[in-house]
N, C-alpha and C positions, 0 to 999 in steps of 0.2 A: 771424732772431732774433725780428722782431715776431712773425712767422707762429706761430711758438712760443709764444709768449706770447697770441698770441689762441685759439688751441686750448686752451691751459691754463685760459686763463681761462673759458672756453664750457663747459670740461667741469668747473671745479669753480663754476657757478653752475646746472648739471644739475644735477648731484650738491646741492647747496645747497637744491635744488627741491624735487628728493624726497628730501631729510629733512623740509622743511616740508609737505608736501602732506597732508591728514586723512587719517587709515585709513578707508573706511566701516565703521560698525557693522556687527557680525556679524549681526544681524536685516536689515540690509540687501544684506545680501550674496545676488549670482545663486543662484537654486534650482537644485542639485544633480541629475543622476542617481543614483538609490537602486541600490546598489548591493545582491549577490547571497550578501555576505558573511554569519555569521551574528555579530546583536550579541554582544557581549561585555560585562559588566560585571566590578566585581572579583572576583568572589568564583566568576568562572569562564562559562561558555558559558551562555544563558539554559536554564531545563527547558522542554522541550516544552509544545506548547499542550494536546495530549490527555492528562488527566490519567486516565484511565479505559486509555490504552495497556497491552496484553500487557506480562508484565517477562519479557525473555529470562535474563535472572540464576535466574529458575525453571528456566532445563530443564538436562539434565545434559548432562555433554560430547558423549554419543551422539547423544541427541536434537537439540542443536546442531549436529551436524555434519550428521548426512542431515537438517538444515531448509537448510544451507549448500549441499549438495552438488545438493539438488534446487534451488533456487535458479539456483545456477551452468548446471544441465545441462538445465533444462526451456527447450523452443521453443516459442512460437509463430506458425507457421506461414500464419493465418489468424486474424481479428479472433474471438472465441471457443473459438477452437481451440488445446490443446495437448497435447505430446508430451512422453512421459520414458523415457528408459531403465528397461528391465524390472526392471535390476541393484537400481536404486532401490528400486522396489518390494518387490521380493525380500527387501531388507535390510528395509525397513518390518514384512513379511510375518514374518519372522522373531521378531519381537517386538511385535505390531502391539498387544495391549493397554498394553503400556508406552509407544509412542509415539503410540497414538491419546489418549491422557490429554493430551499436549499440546497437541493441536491445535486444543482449544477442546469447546463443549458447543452441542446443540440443544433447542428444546423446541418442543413443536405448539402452534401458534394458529391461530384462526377465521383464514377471510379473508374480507373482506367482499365482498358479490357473485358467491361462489363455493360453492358448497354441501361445500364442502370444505376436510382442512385443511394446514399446510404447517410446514416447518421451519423455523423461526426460529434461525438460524445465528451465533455467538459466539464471537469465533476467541479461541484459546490464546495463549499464548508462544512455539509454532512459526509460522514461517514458510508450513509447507508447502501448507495451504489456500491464501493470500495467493498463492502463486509460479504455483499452479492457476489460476486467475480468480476465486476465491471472495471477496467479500467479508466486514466483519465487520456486522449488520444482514442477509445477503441473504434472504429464504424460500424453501427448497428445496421446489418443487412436485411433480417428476416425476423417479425416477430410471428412465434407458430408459424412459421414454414410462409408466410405470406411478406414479400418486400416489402420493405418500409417507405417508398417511394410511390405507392398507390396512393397515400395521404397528400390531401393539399395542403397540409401544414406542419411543420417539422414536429411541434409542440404537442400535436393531435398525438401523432406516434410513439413521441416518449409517455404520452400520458398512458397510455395503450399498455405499455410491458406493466405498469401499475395496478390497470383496471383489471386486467385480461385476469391478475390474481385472483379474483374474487371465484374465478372458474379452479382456480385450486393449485395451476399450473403454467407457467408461463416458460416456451422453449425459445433461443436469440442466438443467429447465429451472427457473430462478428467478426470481423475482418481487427486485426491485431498486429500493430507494426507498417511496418513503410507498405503503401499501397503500390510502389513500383520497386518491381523485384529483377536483379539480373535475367537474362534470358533462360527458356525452359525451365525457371522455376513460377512457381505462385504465392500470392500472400496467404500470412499464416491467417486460416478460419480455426476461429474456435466455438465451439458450440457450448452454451451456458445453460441449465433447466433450473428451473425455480419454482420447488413446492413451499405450498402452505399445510402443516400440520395441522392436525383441529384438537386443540388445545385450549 
């Protein structure tokens, strides 16, 4: 019975304990691992940081869906290197002024240190450049090993890395990131290949 009574008593002067005990301050309290979640406030999920971002609410159900499907079905194989089914294309091919309208616009600029000039690239509300290796900023220098400044029209040439697929293969070398670089260095070229499987 005492034995009882002394556990009783042990555990309601615990308990007694930590009711008294301080809380620390919540500015005191251990720092957190930040977590991967996105914040939330009330009025709903924050808006993105790129305010300048493509609005895919621009394209229509077609165009949405071959920006979806090439998305889903393009490989890459190889660190610049990719593959898409011919089908894709084909579907592109079929309507290609209507779907090349989404996928952004180019315009030629000088480059400097280069007596030549290049595509300044600006993607659409499609996907399908993006799913390519293209970024939005890259300048397109070379399609198949030939400058894209031989064309008299900016427009010609973007349509060019499109057409030229029909040939199976399309290789683009671009210029990526700030076109004037400290001294003894150069800007970053990347070179991109783009096949069509026959599928």
């Amino acid at each position: 019975m005492l034995a009882r009574f002394v556990v009783a008593a042990g555990l309601a002067a615990s308990l007694a304990s930590c009711k008294r005990a301080p809380r620390k301050p919540a500015a005191a309290a251990a720092p957190t691992r930040a977590t991967t979640a996105p914040a939330v406030n009330d009025a709903g999920p924050l808006a993105p940081i790129r305010d300048a971002a493509p609005d895919a609410a621009q394209l229509s159900f077609e165009q949405a869906q071959l920006a979806d499907d090439v998305a889903i079905q393009v490989r890459q194989p190889a660190p610049g290197s990719f593959t898409l089914p011919k089908s894709l294309h084909t579907r592109f091919m079929k309507d290609h002024l209507f779907h090349g309208a989404a996928l952004g616009d180019v315009a030629f600029i000088s480059i400097p240190g280069l007596d030549k000039k290049g595509l300044r690239l600006h993607l659409g509300p499609s996907t399908i450049l993006a799913s390519l290796g293209l970024e939005d900023g890259d300048v397109i220098l070379k399609i198949n090993g030939r400058f894209v400044d031989h064309e008299p029209h900016p427009e010609a040439a973007f349509l060019r890395i499109l057409l030229k697929l029909d040939d199976g293969e399309v290789d683009l070398d671009v210029i990526r990131g700030p076109l004037v670089v400290p001294c003894c260095a150069s800007p970053q070229r990347v070179h991109l290949s783009l096949k069509l499987l026959q599928t």
